[in-house]
PyMOL Python script that loads the backbone (N, CA, C, O; Angstrom):
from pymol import cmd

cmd.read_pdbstr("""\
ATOM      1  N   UNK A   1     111.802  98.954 154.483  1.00  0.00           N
ATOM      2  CA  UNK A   1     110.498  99.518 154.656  1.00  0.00           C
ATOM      3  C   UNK A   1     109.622  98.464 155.334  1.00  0.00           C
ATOM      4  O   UNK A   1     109.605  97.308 154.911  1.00  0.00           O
ATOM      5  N   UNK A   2     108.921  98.840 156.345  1.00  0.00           N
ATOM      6  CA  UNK A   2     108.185  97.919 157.029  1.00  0.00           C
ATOM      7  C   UNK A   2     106.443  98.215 156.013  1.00  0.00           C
ATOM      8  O   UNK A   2     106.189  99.051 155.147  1.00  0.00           O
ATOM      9  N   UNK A   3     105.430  96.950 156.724  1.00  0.00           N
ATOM     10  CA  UNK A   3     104.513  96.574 156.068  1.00  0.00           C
ATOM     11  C   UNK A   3     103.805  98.061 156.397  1.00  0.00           C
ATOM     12  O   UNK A   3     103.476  98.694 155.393  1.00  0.00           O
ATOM     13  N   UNK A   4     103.607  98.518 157.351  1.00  0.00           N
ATOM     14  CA  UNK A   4     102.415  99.398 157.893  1.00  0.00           C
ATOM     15  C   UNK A   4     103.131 101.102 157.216  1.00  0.00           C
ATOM     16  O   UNK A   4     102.633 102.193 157.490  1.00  0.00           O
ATOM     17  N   UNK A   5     104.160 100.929 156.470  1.00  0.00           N
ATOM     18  CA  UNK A   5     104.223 102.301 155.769  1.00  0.00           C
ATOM     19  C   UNK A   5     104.146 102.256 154.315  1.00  0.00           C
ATOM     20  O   UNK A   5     104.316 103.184 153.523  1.00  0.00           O
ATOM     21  N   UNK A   6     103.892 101.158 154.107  1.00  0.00           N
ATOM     22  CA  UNK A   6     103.382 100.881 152.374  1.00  0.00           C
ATOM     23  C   UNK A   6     101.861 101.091 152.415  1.00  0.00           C
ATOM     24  O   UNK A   6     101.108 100.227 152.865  1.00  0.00           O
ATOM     25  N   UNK A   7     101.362 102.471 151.845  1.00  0.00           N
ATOM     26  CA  UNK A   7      99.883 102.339 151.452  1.00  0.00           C
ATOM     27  C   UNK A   7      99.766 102.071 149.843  1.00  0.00           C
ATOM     28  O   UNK A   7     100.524 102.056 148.873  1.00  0.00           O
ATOM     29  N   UNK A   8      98.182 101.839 150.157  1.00  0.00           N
ATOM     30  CA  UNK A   8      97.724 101.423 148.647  1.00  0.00           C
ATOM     31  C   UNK A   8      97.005 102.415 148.796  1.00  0.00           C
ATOM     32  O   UNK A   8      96.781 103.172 149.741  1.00  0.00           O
ATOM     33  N   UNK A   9      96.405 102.286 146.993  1.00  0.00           N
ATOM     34  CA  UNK A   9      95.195 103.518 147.090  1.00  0.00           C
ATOM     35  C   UNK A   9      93.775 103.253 147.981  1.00  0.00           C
ATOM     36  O   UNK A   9      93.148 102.229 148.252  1.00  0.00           O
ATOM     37  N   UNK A  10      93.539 105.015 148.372  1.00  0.00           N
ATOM     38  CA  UNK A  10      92.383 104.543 149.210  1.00  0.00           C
ATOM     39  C   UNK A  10      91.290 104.217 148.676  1.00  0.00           C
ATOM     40  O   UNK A  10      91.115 104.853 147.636  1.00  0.00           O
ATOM     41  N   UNK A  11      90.348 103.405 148.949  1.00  0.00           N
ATOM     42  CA  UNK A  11      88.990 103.012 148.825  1.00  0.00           C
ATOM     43  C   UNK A  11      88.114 104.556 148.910  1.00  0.00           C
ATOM     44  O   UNK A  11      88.296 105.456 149.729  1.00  0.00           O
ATOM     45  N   UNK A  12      87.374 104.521 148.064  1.00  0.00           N
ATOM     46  CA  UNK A  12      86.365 105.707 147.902  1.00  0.00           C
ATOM     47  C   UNK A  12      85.797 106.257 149.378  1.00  0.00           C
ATOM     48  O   UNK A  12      85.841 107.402 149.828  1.00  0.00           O
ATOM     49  N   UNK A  13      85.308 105.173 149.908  1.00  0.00           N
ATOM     50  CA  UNK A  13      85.164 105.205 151.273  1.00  0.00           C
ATOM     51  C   UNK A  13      86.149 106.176 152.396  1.00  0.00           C
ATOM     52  O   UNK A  13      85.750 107.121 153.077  1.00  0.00           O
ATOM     53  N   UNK A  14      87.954 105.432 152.315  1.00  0.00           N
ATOM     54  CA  UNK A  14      88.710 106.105 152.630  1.00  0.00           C
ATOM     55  C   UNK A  14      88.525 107.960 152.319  1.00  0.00           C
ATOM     56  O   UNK A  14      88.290 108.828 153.160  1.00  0.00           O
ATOM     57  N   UNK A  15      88.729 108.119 150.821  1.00  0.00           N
ATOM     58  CA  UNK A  15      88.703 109.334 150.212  1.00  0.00           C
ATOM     59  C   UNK A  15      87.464 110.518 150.364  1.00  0.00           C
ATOM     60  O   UNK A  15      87.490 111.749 150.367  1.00  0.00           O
ATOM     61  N   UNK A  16      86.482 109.607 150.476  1.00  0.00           N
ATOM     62  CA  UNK A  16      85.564 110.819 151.307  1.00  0.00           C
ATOM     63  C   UNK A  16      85.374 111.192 152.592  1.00  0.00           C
ATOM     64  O   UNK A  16      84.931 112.263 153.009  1.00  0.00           O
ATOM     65  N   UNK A  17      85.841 109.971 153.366  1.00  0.00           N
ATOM     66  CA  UNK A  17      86.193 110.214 155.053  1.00  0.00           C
ATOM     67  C   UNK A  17      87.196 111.723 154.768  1.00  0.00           C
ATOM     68  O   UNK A  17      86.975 112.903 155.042  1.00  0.00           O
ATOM     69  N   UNK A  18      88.306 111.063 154.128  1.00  0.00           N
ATOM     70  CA  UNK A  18      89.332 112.421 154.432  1.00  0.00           C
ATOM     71  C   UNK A  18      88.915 113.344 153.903  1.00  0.00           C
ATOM     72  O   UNK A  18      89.409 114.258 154.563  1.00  0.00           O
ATOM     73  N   UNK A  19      88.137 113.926 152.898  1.00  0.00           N
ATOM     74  CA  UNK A  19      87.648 114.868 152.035  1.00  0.00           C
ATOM     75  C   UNK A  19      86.330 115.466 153.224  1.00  0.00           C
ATOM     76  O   UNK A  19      85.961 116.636 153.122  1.00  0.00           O
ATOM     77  N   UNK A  20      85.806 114.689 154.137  1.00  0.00           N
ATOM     78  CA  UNK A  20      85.287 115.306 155.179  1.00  0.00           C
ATOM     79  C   UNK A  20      85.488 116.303 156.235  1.00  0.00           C
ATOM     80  O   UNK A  20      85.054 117.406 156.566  1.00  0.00           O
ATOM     81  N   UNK A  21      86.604 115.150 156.736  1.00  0.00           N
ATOM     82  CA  UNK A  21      87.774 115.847 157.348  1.00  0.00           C
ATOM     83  C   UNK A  21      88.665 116.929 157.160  1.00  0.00           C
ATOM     84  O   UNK A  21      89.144 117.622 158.058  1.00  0.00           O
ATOM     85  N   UNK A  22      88.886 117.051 155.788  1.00  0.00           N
ATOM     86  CA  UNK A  22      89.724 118.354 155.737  1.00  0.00           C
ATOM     87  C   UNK A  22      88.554 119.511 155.368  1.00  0.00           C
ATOM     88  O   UNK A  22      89.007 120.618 155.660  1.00  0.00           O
ATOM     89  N   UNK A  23      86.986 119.612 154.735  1.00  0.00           N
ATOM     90  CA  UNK A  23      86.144 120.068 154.754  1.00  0.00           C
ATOM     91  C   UNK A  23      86.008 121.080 156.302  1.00  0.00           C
ATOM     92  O   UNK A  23      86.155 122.300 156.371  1.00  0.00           O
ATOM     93  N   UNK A  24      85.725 120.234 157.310  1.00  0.00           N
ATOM     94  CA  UNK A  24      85.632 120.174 158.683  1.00  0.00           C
ATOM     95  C   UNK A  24      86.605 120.857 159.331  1.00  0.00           C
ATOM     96  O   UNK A  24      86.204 121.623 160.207  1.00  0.00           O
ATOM     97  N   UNK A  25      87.845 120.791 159.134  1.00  0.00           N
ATOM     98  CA  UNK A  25      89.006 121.585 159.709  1.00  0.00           C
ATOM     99  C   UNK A  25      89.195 123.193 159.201  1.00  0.00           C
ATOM    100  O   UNK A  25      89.662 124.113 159.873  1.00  0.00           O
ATOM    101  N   UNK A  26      88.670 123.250 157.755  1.00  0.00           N
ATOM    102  CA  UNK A  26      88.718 124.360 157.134  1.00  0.00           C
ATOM    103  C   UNK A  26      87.680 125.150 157.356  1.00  0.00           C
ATOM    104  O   UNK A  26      87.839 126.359 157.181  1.00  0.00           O
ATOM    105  N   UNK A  27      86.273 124.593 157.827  1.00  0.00           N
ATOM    106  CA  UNK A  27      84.938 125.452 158.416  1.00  0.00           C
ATOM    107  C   UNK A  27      85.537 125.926 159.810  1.00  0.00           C
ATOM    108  O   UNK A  27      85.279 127.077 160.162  1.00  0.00           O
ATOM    109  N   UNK A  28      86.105 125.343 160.404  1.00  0.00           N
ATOM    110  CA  UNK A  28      86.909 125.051 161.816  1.00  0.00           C
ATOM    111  C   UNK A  28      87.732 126.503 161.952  1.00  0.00           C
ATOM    112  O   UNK A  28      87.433 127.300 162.841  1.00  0.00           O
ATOM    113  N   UNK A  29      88.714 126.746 161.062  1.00  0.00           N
ATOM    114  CA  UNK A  29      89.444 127.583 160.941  1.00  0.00           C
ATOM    115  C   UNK A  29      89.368 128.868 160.205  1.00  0.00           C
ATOM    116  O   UNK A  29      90.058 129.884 160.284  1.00  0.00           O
ATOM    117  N   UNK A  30      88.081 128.477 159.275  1.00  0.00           N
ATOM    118  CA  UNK A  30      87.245 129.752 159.005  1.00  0.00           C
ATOM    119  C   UNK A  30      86.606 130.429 159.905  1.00  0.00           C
ATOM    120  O   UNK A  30      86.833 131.633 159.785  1.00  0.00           O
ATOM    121  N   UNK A  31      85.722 130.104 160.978  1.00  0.00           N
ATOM    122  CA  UNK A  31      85.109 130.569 162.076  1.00  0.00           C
ATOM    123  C   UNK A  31      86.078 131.160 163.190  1.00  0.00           C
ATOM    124  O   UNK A  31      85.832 132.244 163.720  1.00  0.00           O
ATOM    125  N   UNK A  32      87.236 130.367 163.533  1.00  0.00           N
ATOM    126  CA  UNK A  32      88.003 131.076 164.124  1.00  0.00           C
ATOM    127  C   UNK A  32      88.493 132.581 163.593  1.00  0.00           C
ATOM    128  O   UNK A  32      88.447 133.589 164.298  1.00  0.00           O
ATOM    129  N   UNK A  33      88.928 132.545 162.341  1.00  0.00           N
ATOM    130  CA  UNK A  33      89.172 133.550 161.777  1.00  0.00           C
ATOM    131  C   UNK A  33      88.287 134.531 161.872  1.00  0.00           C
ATOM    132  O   UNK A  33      88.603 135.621 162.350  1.00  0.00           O
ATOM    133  N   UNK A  34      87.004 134.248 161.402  1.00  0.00           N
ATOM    134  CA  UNK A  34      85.688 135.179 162.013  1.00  0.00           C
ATOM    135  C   UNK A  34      85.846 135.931 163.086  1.00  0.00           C
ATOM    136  O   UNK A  34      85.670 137.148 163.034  1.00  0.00           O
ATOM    137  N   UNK A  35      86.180 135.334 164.133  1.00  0.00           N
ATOM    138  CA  UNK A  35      85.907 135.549 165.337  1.00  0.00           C
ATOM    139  C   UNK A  35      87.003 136.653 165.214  1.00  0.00           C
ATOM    140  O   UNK A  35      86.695 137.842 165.128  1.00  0.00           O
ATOM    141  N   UNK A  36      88.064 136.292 165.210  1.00  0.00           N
ATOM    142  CA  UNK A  36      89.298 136.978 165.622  1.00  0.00           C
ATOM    143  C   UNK A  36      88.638 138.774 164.890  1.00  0.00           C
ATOM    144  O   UNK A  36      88.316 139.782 165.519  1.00  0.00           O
ATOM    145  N   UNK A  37      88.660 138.480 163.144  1.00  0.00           N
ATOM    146  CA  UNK A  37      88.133 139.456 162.650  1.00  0.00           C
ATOM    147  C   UNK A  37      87.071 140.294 163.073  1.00  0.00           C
ATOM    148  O   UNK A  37      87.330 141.486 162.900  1.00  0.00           O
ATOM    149  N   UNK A  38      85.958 140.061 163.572  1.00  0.00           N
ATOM    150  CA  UNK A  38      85.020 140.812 164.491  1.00  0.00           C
ATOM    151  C   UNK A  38      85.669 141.617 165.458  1.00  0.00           C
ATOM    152  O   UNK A  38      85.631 142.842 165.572  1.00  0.00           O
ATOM    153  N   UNK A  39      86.266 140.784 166.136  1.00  0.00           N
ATOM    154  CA  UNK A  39      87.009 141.313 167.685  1.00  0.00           C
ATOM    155  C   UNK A  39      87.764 142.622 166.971  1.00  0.00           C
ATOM    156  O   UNK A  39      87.502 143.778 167.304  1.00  0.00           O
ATOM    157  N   UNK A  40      88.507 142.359 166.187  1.00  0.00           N
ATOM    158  CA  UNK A  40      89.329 143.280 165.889  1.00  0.00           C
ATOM    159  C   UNK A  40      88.500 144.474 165.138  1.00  0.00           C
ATOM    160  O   UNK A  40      89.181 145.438 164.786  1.00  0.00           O
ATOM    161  N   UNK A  41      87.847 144.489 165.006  1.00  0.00           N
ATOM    162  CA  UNK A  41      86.609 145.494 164.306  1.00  0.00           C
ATOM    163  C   UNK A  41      86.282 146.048 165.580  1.00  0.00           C
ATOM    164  O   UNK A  41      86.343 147.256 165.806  1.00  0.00           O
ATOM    165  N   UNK A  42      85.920 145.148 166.457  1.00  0.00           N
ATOM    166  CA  UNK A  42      84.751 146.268 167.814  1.00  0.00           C
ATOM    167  C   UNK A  42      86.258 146.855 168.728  1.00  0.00           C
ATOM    168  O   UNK A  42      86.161 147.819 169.488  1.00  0.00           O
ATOM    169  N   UNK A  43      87.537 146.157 168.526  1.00  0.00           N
ATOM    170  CA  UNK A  43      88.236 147.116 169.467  1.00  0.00           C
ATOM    171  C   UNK A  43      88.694 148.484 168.412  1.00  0.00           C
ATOM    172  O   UNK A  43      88.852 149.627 168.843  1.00  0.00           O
ATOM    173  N   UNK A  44      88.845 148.118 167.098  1.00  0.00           N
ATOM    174  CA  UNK A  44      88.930 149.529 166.448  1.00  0.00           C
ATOM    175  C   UNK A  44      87.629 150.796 166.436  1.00  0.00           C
ATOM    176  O   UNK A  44      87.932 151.964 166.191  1.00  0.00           O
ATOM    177  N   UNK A  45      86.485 150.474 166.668  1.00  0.00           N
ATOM    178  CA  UNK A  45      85.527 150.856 166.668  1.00  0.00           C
ATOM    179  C   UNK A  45      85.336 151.573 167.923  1.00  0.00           C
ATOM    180  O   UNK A  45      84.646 152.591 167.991  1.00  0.00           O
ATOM    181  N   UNK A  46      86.204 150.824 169.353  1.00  0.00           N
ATOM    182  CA  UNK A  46      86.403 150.950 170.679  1.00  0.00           C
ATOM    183  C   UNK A  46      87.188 152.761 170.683  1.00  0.00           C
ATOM    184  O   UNK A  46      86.739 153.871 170.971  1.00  0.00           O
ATOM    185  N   UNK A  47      88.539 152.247 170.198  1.00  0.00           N
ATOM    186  CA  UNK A  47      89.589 152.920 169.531  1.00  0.00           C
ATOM    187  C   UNK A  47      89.027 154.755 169.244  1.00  0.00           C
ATOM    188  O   UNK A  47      89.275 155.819 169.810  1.00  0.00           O
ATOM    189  N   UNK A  48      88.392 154.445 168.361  1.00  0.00           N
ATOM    190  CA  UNK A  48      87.987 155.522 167.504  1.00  0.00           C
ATOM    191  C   UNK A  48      87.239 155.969 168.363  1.00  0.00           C
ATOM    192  O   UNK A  48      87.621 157.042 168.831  1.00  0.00           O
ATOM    193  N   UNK A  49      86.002 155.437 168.895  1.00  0.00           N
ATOM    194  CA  UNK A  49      85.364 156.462 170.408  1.00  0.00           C
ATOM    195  C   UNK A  49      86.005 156.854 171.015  1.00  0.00           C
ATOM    196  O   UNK A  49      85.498 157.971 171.118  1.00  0.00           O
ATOM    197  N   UNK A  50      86.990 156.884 171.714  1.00  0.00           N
ATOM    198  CA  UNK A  50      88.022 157.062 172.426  1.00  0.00           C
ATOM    199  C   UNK A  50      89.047 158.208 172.612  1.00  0.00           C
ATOM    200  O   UNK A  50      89.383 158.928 173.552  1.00  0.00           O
ATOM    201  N   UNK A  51      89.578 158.001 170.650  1.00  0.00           N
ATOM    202  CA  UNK A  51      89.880 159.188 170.273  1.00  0.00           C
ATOM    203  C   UNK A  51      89.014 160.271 169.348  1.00  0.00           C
ATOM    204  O   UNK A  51      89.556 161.065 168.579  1.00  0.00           O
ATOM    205  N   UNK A  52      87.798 160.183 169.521  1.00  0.00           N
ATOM    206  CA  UNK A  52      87.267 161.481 169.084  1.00  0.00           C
ATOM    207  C   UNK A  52      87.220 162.453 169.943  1.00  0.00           C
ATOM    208  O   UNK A  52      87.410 162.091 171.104  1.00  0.00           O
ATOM    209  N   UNK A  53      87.034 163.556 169.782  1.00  0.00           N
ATOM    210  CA  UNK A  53      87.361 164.513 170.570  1.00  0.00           C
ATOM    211  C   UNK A  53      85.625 164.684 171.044  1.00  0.00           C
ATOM    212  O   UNK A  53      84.744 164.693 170.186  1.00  0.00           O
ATOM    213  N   UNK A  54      85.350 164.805 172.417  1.00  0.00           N
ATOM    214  CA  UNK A  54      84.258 165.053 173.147  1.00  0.00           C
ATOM    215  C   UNK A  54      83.460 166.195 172.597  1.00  0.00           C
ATOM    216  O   UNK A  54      84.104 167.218 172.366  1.00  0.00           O
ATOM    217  N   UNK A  55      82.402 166.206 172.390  1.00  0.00           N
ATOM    218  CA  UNK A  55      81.558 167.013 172.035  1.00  0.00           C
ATOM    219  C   UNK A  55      80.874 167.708 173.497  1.00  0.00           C
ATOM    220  O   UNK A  55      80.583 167.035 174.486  1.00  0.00           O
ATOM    221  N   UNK A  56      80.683 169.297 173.375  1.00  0.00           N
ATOM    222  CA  UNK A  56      80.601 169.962 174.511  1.00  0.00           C
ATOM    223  C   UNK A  56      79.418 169.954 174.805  1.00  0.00           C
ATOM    224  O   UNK A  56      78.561 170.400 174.042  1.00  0.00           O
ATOM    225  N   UNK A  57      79.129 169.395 176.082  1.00  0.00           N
ATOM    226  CA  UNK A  57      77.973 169.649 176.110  1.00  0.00           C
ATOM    227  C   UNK A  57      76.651 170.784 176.883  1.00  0.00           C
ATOM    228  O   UNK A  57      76.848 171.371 177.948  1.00  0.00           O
ATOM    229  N   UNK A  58      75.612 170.873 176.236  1.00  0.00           N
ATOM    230  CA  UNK A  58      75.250 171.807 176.151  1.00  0.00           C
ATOM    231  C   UNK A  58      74.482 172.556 177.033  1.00  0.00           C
ATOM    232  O   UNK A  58      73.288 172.261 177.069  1.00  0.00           O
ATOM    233  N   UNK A  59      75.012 173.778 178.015  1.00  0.00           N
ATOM    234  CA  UNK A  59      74.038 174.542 179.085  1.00  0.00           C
ATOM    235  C   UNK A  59      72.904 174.504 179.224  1.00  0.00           C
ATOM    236  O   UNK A  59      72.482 175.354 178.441  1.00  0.00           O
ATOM    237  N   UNK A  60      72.068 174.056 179.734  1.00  0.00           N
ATOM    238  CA  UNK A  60      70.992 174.012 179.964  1.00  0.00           C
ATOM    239  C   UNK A  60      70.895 175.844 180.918  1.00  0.00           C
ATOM    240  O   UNK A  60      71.521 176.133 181.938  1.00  0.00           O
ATOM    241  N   UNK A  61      70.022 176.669 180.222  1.00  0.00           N
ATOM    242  CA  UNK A  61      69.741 178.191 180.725  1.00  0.00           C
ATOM    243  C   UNK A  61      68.379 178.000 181.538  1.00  0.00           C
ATOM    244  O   UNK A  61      67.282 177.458 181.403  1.00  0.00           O
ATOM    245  N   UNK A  62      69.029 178.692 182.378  1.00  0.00           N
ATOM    246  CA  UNK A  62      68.187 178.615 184.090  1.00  0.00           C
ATOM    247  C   UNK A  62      66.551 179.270 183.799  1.00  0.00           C
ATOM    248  O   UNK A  62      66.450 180.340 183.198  1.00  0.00           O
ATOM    249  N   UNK A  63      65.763 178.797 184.105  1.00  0.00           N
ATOM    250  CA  UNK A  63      64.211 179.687 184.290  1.00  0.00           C
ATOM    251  C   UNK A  63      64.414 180.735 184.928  1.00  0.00           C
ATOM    252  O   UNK A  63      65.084 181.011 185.923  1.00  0.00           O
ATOM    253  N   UNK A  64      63.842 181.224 184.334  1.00  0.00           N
ATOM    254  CA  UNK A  64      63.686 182.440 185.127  1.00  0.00           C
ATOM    255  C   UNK A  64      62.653 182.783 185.540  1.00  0.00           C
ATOM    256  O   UNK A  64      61.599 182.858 184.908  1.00  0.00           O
ATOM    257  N   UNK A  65      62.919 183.127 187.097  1.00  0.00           N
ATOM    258  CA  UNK A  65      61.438 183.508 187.767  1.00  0.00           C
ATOM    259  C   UNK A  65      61.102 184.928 187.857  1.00  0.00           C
ATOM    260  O   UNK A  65      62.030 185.733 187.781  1.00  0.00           O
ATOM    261  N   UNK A  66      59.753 185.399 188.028  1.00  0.00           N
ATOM    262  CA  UNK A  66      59.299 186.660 187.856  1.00  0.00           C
ATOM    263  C   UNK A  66      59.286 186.923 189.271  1.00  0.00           C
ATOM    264  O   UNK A  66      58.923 188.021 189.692  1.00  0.00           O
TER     265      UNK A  66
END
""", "prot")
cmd.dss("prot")
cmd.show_as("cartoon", "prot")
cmd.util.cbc("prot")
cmd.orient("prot")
């Protein structure tokens, strides 16, 4: 085993750096997720306009002149 793969415990210092860091990656990958989830909402939403069936629309009846 070489020197640079023996750790000791980290310094508090150490432990909240990384406790930042993985904080940070997980807001990171929450928002992505967001995103994705939205998207996938407005193309189902897309979807469903799409396949509703058209509503007829409605004659407008001519004036009639005297």
């Amino acid at each position: 085993m070489k020197i640079y793969e023996v750790e000791g415990p980290k310094t508090p210092e150490q432990m909240r750096l990384a406790q930042l860091t993985a904080t940070s990656q997980r807001a990171s990958a929450a928002v992505k997720q967001e995103r994705v989830r939205q998207k996938t909402q407005k193309a189902q939403q897309t979807l469903q306009k799409l396949r509703a069936p058209i509503k007829p629309i409605q004659t407008v009846k001519p004036i009639k002149t005297v």
